[in-house]
Backbone as ProteinMPNN parsed JSONL, in Angstrom:
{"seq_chain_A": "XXXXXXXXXXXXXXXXXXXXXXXXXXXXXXXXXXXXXXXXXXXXXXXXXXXXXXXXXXXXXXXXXXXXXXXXXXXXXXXXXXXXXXXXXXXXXXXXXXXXXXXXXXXXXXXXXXXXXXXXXXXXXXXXXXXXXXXXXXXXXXXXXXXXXXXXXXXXXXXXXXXXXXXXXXXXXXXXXXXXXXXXXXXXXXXXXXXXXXXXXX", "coords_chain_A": {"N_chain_A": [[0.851, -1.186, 0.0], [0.123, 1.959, -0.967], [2.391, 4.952, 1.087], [0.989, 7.122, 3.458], [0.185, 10.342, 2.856], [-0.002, 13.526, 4.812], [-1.733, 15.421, 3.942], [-1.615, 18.968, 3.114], [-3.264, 21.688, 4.951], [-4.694, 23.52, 3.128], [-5.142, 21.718, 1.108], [-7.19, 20.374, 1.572], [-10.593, 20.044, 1.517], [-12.509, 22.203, 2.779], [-14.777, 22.21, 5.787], [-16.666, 24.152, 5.273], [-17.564, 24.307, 2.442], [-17.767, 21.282, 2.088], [-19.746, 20.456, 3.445], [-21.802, 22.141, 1.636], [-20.985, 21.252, -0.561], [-21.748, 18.227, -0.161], [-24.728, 18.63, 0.273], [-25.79, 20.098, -2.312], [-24.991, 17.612, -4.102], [-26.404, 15.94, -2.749], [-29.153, 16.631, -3.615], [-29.17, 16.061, -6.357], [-29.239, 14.356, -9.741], [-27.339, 11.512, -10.823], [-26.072, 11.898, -12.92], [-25.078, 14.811, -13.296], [-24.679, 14.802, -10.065], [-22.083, 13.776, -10.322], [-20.834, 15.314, -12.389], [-20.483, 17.354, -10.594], [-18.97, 16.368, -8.706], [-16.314, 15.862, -9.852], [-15.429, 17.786, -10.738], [-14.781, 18.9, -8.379], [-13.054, 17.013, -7.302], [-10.871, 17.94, -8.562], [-10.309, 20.115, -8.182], [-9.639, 19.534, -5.189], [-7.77, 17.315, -4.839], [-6.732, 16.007, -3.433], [-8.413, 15.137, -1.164], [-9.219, 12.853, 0.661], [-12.259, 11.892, 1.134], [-13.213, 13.196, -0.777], [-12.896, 11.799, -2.687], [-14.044, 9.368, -2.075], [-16.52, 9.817, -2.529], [-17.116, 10.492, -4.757], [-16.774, 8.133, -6.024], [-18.626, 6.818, -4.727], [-20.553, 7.813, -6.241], [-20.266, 7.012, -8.643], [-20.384, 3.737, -8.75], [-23.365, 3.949, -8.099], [-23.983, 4.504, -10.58], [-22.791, 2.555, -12.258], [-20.799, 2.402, -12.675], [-18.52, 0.404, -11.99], [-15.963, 0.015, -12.373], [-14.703, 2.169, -12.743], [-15.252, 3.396, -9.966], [-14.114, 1.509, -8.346], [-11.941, 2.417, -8.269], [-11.568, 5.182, -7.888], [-12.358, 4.727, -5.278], [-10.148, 3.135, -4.445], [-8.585, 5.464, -4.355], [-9.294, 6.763, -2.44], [-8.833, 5.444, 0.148], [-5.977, 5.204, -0.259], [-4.757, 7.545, -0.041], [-5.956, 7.935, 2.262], [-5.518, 5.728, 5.003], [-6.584, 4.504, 6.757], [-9.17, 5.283, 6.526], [-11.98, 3.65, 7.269], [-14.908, 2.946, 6.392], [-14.403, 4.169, 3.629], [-13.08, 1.951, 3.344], [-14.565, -0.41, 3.809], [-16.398, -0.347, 1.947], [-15.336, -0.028, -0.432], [-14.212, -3.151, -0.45], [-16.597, -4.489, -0.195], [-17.535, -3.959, -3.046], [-15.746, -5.139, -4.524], [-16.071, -7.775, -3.332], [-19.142, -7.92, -4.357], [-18.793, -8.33, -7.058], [-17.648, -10.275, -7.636], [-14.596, -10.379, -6.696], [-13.094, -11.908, -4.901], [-10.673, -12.11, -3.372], [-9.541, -9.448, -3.448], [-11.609, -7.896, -2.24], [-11.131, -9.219, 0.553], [-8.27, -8.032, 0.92], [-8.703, -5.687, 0.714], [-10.305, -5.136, 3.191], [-8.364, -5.819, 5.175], [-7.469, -4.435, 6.98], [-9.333, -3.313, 8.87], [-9.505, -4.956, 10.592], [-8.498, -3.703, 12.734], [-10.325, -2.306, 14.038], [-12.047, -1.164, 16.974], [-13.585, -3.957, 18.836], [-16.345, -4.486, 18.885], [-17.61, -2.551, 16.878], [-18.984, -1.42, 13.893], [-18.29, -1.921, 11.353], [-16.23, -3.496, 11.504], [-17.223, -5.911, 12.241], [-19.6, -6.643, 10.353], [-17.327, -6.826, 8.304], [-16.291, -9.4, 9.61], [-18.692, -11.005, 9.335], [-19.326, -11.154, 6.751], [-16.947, -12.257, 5.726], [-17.261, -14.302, 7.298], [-19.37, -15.567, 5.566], [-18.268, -15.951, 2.998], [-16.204, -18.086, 3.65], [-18.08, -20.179, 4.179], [-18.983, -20.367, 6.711], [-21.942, -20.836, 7.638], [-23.422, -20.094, 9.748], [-22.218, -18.569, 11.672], [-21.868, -16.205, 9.794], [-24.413, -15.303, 9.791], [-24.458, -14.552, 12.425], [-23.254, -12.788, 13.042], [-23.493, -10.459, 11.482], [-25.559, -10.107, 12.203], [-24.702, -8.784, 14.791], [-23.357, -6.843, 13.977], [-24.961, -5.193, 12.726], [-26.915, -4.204, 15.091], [-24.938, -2.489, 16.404], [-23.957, -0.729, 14.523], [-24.912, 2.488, 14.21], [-23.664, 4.907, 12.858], [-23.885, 4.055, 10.201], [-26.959, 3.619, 8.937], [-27.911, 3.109, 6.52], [-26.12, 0.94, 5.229], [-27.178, -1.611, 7.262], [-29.985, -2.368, 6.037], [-28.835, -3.796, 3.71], [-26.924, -5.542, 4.539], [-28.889, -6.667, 6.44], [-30.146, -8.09, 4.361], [-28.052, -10.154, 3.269], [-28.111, -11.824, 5.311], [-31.262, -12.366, 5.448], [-31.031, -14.012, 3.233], [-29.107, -16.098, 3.229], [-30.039, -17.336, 5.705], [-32.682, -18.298, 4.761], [-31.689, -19.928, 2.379], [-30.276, -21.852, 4.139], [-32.468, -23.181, 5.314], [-34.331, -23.821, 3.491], [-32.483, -26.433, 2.716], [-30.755, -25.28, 0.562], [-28.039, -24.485, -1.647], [-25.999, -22.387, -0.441], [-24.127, -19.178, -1.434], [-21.862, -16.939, -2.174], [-22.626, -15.279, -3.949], [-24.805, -14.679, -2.87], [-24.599, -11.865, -1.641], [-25.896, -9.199, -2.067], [-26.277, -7.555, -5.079], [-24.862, -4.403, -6.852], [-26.988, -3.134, -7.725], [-28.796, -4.096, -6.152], [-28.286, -2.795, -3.983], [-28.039, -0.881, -0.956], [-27.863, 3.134, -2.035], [-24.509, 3.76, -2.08], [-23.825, 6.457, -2.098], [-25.581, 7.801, -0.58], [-24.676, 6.416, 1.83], [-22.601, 7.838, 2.703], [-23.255, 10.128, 2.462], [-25.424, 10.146, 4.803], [-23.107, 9.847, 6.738], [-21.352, 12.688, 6.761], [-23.673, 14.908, 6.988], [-24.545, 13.931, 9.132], [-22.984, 15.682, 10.474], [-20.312, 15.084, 10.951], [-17.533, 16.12, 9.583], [-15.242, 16.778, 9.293], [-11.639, 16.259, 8.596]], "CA_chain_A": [[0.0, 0.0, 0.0], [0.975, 3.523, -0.915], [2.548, 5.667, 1.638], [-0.118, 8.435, 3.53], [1.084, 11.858, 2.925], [-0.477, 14.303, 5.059], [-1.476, 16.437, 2.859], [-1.652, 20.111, 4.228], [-5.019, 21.864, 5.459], [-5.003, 23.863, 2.094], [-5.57, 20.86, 0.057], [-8.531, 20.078, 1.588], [-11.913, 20.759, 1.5], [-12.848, 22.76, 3.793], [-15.972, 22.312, 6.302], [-18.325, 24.644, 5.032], [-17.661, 23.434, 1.422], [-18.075, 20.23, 2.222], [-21.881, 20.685, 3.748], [-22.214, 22.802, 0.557], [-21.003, 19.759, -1.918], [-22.552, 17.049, 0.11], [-25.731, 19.58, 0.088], [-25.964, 19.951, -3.51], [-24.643, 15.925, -4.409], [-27.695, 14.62, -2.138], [-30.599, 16.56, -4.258], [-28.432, 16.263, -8.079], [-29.155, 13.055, -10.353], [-26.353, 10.857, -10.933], [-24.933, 13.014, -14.02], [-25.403, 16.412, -12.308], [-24.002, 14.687, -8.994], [-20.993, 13.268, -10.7], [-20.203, 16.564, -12.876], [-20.075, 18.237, -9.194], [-17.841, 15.727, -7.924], [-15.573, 15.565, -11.027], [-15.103, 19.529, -10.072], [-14.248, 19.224, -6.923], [-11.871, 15.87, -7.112], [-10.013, 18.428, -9.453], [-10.266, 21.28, -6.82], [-9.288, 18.935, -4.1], [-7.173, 16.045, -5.284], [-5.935, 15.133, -1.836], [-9.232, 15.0, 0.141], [-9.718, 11.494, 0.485], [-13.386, 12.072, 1.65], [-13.882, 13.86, -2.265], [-12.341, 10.735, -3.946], [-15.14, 8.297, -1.559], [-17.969, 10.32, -2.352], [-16.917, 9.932, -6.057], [-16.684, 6.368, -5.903], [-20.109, 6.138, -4.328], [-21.786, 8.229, -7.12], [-19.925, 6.249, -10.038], [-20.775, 3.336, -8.015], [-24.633, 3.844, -8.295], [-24.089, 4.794, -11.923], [-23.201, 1.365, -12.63], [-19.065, 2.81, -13.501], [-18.117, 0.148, -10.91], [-14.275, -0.37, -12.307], [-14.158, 3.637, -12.446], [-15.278, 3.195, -8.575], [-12.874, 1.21, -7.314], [-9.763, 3.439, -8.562], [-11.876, 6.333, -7.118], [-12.169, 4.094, -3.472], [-8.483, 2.601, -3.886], [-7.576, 6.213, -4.42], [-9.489, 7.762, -0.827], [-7.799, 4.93, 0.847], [-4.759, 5.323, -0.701], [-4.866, 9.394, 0.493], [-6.186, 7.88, 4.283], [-5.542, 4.56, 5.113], [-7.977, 4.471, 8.257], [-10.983, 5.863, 6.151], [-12.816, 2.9, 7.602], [-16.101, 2.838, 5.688], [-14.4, 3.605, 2.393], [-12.619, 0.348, 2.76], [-15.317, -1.227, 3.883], [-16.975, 0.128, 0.504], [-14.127, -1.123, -1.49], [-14.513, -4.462, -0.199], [-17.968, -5.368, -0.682], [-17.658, -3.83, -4.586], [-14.873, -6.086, -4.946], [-17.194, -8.629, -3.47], [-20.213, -8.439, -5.142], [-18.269, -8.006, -8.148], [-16.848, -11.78, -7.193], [-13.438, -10.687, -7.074], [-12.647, -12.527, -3.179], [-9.165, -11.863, -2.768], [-9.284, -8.741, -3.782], [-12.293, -7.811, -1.159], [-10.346, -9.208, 1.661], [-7.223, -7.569, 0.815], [-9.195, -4.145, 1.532], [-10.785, -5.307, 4.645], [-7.678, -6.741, 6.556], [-7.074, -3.23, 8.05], [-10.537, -3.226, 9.507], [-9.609, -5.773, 11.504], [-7.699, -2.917, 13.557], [-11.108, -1.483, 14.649], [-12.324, -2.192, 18.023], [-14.118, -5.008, 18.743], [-17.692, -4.138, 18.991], [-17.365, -1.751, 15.619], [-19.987, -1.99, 13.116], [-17.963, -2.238, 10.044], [-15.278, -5.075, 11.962], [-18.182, -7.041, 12.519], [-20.071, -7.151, 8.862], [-16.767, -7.563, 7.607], [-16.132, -10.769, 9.561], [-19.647, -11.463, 9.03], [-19.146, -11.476, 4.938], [-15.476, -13.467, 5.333], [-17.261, -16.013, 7.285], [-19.68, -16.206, 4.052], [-17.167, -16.334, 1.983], [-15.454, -19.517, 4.331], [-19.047, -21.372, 4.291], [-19.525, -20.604, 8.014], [-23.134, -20.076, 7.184], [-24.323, -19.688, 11.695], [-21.433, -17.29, 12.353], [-22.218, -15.638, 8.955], [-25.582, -14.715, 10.362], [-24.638, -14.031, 13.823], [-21.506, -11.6, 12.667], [-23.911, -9.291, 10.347], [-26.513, -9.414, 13.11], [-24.141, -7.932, 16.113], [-23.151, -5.713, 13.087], [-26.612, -4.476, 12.591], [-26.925, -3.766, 16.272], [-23.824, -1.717, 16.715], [-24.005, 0.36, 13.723], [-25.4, 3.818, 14.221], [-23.007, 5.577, 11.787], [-24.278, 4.154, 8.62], [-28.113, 3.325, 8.489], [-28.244, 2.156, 4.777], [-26.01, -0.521, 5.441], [-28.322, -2.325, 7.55], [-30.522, -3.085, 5.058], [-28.24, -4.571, 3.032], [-26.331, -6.786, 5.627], [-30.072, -7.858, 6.908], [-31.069, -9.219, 3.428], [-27.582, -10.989, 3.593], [-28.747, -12.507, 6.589], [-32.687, -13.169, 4.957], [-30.467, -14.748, 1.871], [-28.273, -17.378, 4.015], [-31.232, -18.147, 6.412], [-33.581, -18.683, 3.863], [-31.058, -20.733, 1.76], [-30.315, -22.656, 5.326], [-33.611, -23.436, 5.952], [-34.644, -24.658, 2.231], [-31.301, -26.979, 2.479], [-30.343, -24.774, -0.936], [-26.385, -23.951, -1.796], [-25.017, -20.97, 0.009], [-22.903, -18.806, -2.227], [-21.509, -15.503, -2.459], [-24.331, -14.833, -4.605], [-25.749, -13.997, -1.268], [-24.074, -10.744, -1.273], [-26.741, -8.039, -2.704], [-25.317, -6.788, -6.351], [-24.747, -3.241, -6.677], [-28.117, -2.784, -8.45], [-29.864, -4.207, -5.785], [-27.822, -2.432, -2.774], [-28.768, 0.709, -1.062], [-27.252, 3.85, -2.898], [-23.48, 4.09, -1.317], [-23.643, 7.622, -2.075], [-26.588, 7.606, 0.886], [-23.916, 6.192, 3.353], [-21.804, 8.994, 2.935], [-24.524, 11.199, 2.988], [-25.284, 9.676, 6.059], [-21.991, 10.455, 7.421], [-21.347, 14.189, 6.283], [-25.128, 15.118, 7.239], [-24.946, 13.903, 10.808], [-21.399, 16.782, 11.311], [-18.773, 14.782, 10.75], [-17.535, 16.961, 8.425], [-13.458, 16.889, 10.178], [-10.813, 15.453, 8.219]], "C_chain_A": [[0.885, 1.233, 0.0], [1.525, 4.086, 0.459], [2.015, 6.854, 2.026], [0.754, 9.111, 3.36], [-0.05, 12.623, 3.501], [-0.491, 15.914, 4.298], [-2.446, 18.246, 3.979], [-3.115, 21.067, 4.245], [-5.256, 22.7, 4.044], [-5.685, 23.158, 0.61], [-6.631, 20.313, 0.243], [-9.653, 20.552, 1.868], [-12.632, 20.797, 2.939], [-14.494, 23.105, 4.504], [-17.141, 22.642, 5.555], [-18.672, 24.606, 3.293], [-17.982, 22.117, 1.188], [-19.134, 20.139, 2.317], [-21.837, 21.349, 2.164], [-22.307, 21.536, -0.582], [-21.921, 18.632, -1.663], [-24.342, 17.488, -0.056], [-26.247, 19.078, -1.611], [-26.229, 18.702, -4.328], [-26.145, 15.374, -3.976], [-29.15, 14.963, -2.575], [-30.303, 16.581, -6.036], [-28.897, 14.472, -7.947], [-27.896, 12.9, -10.396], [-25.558, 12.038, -11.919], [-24.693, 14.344, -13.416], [-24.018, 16.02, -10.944], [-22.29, 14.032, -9.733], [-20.373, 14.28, -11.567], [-19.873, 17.295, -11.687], [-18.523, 17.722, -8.708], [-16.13, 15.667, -8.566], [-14.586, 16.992, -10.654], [-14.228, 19.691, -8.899], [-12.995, 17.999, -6.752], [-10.39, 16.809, -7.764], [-9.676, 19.372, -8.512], [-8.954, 20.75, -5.59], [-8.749, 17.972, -4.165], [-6.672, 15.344, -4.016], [-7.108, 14.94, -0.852], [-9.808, 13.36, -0.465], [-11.886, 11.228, 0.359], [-14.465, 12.389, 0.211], [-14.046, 12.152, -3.012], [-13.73, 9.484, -3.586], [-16.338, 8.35, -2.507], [-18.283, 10.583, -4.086], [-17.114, 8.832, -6.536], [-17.759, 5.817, -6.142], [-20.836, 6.396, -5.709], [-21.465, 7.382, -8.699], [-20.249, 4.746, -10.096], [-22.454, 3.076, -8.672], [-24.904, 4.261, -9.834], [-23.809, 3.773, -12.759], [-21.463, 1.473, -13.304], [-18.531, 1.621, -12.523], [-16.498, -0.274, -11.404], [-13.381, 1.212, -11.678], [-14.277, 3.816, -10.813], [-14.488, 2.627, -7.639], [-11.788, 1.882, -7.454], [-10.401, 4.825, -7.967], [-11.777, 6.05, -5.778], [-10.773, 4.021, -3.666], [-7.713, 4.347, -3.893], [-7.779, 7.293, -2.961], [-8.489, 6.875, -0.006], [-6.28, 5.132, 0.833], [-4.224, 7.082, 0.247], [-4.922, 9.043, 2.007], [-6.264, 6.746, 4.482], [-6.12, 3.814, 5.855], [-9.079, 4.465, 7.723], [-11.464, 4.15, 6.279], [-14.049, 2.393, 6.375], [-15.9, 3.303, 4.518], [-13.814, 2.125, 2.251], [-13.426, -0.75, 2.63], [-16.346, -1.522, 2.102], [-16.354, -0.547, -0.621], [-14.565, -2.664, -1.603], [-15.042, -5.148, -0.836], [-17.767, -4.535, -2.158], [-17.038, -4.791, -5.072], [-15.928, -7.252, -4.858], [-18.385, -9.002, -4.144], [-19.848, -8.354, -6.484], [-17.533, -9.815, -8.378], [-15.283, -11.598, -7.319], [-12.936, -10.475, -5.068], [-11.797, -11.673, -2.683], [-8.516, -10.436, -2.744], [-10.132, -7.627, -2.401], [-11.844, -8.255, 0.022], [-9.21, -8.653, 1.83], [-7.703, -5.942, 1.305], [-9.312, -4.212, 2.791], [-9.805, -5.642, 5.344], [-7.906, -5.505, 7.658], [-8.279, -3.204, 9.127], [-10.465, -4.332, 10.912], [-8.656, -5.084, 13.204], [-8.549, -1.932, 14.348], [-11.614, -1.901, 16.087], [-13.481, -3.377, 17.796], [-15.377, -4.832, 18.32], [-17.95, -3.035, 17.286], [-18.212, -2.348, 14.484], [-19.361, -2.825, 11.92], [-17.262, -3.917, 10.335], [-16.328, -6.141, 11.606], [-18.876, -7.289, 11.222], [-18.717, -7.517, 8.042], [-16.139, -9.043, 8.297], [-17.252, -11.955, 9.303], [-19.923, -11.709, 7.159], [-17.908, -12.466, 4.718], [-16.308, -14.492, 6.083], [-18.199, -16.707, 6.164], [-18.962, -16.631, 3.33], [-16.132, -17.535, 2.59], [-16.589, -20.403, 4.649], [-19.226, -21.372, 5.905], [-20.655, -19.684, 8.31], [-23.604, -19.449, 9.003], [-23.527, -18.414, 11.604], [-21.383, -16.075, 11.579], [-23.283, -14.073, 9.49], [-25.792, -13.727, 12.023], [-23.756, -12.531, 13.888], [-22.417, -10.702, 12.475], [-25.127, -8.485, 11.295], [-26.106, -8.52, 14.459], [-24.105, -6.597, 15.528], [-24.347, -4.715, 13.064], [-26.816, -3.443, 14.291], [-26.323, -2.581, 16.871], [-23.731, -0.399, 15.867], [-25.213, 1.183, 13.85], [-25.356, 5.283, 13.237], [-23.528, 5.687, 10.512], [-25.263, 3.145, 8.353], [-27.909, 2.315, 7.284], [-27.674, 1.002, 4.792], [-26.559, -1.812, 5.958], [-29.176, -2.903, 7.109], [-29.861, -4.078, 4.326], [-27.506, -5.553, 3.594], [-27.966, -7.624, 5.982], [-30.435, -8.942, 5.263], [-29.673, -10.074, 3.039], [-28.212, -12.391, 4.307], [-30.627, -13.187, 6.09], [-32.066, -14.099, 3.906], [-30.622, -16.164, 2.842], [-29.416, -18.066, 4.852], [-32.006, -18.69, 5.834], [-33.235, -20.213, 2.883], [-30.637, -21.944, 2.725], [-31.296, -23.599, 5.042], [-34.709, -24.079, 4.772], [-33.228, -25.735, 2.143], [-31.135, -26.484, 0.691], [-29.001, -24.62, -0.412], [-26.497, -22.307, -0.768], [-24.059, -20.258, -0.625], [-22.396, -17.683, -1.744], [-22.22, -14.738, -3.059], [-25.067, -14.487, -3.436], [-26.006, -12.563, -1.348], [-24.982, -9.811, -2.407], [-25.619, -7.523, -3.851], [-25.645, -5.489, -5.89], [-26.169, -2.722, -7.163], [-28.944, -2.824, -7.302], [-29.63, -3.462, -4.03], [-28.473, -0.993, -2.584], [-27.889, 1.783, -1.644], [-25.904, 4.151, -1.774], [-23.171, 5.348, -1.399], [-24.46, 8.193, -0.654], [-25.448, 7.172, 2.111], [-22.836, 7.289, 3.394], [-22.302, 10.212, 3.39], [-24.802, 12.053, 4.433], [-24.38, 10.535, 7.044], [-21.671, 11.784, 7.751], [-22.068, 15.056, 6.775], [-25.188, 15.328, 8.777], [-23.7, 14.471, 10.995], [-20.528, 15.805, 10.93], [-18.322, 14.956, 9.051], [-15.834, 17.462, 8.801], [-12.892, 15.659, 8.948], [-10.137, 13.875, 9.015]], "O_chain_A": [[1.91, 1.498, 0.629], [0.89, 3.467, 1.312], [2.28, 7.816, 1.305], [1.938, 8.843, 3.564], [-1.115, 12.534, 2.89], [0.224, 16.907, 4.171], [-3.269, 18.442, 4.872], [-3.932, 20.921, 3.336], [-6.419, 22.457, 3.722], [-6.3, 23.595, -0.363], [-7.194, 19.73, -0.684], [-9.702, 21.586, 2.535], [-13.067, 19.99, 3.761], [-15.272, 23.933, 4.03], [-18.14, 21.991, 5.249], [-19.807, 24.828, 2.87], [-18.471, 21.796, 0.105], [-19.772, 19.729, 1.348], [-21.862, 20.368, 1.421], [-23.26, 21.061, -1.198], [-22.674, 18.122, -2.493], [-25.125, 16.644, -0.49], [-26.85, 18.065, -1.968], [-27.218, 18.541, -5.043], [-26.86, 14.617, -4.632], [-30.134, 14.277, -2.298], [-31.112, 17.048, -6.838], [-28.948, 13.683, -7.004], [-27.156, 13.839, -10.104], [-24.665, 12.819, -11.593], [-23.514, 14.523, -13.109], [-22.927, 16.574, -10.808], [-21.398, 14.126, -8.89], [-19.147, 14.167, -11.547], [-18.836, 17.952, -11.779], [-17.464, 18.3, -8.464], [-15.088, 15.488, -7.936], [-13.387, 17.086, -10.391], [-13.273, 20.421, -8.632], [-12.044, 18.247, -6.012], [-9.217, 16.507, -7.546], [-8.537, 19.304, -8.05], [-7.889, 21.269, -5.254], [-9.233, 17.248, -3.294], [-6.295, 14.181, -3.872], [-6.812, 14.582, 0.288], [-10.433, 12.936, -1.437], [-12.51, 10.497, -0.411], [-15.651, 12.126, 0.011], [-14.969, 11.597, -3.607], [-14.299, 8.85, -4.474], [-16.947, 7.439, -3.067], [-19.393, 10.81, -4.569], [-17.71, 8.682, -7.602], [-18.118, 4.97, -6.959], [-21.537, 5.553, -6.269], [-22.27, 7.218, -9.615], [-20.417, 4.268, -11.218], [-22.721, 2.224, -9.519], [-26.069, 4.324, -10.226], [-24.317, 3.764, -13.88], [-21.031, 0.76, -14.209], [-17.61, 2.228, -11.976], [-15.878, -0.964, -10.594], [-12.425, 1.475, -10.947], [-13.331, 4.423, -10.312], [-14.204, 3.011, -6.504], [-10.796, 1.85, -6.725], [-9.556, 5.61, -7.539], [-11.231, 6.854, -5.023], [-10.1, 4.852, -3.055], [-6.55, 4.517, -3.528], [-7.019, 8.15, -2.509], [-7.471, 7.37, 0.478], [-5.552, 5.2, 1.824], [-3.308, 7.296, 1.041], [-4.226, 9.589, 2.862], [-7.368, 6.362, 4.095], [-6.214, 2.595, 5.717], [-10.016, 3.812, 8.182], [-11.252, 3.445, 5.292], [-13.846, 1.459, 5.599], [-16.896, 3.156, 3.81], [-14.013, 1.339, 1.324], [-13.325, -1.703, 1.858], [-16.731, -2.513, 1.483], [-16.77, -1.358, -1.449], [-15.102, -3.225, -2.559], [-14.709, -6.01, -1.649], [-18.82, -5.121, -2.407], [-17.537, -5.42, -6.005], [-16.547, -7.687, -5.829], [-18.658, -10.156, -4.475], [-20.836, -8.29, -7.215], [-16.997, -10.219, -9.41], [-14.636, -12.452, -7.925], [-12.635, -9.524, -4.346], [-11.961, -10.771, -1.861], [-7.417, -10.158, -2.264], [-9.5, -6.799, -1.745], [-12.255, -7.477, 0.883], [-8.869, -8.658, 3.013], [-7.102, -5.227, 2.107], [-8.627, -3.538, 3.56], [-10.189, -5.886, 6.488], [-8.361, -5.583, 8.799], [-7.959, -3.05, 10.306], [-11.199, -4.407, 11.898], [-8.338, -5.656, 14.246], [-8.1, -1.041, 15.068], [-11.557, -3.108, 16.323], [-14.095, -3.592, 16.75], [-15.515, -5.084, 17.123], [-19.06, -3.312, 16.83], [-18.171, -3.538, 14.172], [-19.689, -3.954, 11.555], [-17.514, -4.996, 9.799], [-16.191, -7.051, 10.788], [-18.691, -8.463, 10.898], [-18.81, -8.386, 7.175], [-15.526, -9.791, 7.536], [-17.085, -13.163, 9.137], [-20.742, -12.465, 6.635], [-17.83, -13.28, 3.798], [-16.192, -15.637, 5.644], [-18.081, -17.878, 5.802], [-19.008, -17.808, 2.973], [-15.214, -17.857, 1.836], [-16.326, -21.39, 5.337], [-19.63, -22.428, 6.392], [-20.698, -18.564, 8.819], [-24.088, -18.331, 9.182], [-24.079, -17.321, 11.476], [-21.033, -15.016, 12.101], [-23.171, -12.849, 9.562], [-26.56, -12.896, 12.506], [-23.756, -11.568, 14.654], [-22.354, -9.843, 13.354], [-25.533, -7.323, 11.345], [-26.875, -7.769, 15.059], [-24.515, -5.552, 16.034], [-24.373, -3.544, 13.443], [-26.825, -2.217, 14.402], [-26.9, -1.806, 17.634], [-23.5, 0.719, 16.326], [-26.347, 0.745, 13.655], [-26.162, 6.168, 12.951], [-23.68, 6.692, 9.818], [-24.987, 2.083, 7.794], [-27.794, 1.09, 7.24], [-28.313, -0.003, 4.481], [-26.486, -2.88, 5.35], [-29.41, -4.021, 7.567], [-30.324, -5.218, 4.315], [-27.496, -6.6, 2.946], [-28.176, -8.828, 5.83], [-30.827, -10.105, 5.173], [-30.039, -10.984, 2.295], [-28.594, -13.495, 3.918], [-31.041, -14.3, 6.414], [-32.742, -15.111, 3.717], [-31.561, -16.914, 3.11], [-29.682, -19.255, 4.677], [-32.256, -19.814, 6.27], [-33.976, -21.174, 2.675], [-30.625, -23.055, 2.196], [-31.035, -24.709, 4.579], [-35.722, -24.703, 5.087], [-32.921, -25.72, 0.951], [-31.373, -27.254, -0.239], [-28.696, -24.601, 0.78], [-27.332, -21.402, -0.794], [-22.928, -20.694, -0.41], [-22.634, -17.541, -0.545], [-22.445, -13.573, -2.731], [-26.127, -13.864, -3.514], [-27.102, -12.02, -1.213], [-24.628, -9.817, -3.586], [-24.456, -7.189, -3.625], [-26.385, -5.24, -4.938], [-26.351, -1.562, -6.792], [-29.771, -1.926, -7.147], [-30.455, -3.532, -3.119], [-29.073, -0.247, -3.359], [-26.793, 1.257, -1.839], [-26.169, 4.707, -0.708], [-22.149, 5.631, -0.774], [-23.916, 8.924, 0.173], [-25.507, 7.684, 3.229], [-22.251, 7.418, 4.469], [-21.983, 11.009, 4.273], [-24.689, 13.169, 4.94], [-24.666, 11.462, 7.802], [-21.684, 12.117, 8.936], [-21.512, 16.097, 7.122], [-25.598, 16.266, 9.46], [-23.037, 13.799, 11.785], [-19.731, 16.418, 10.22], [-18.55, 14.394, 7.98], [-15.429, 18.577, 8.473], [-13.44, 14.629, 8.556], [-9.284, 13.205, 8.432]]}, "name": "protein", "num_of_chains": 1, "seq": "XXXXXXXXXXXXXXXXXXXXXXXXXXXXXXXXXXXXXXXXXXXXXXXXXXXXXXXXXXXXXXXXXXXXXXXXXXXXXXXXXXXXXXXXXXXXXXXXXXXXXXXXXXXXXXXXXXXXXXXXXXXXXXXXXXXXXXXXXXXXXXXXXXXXXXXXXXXXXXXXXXXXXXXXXXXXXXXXXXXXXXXXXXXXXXXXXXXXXXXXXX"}
């Protein structure tokens, strides 16, 4: 992984721009919201937070290769940003590319225990290792814990309706579990989310 560079308070977007972009982004269609963002990634090339919220909207536009080099490039900028990696991940994932989705998530495993994201992502690796109980039990602590980012919830529970369902008909269990991007909630919404409720700090 790249090397962070703290990049200096000039290069990034600053508070009351931020409410302003995230403002604008959360009542713009996809083209509209992605000409904004396009603007401002150019503005702000070092705010990891720009490059996410890029990701998300290219993301729900169905760009999902252009999305991951927009995620690998917030991470890349902040190597903590939590909930873009988590983001990363599952694209990789529902995209079926495994190894590539756990290779985002290891870091996550550096969050505390109780931590929403930790927990759906050990609750998706134990899908992805066929440990359909702990699958279910992982995504559901997850559910519990997370406060941060609503929208996910949905999409971890119908995990969890998948695998149970598929349980409980003795059907296969796949990875196919994992909600496609079509059918997920809009990852531009979990940023939203984020931004919306103040945390609006580098």
């Amino acid at each position: 992984m790249e090397t962070n560079r703290v990049a200096p308070v000039a290069e990034l977007c600053d508070p009351e721009s931020l409410c302003a972009l995230v403002a604008d982004v959360s009542v713009a269609d996809n083209a509209a919201a992605l000409r904004l963002l396009t603007q401002a990634v150019e503005r702000w090339p070092q705010d990891a937070r720009i490059h996410f919220l890029n990701g998300s909207c290219l993301a729900e536009g169905g760009r999902y290769d252009d999305a991951i080099v927009a995620f690998e490039r917030a991470v890349g900028l902040q190597s903590d940003y939590a909930i873009a990696r988590f983001q990363l991940g599952l694209l990789h994932l529902s995209s079926g590319r495994v190894a590539q989705a756990l290779a985002a998530w290891e870091p996550l495993d550096g969050l505390i225990e109780r931590d929403a994201l930790r927990l759906f992502k050990q609750g998706l690796t134990a899908l992805i290792e066929e440990r359909w109980q702990d699958c279910v039990e992982l995504l559901r602590a997850g559910i519990d814990a997370n406060t941060a980012f609503p929208p996910l919830n949905s999409d971890m529970q119908r995990v969890i309706e998948r695998v149970s369902g598929a349980l409980a008909g003795n059907q296969a269990v796949t990875t196919e579990n994992i909600p496609s991007q079509s059918e997920a909630e809009s990852s531009r919404h979990v940023l939203l989310t984020e931004y919306l409720t103040s945390k609006t700090k580098h």
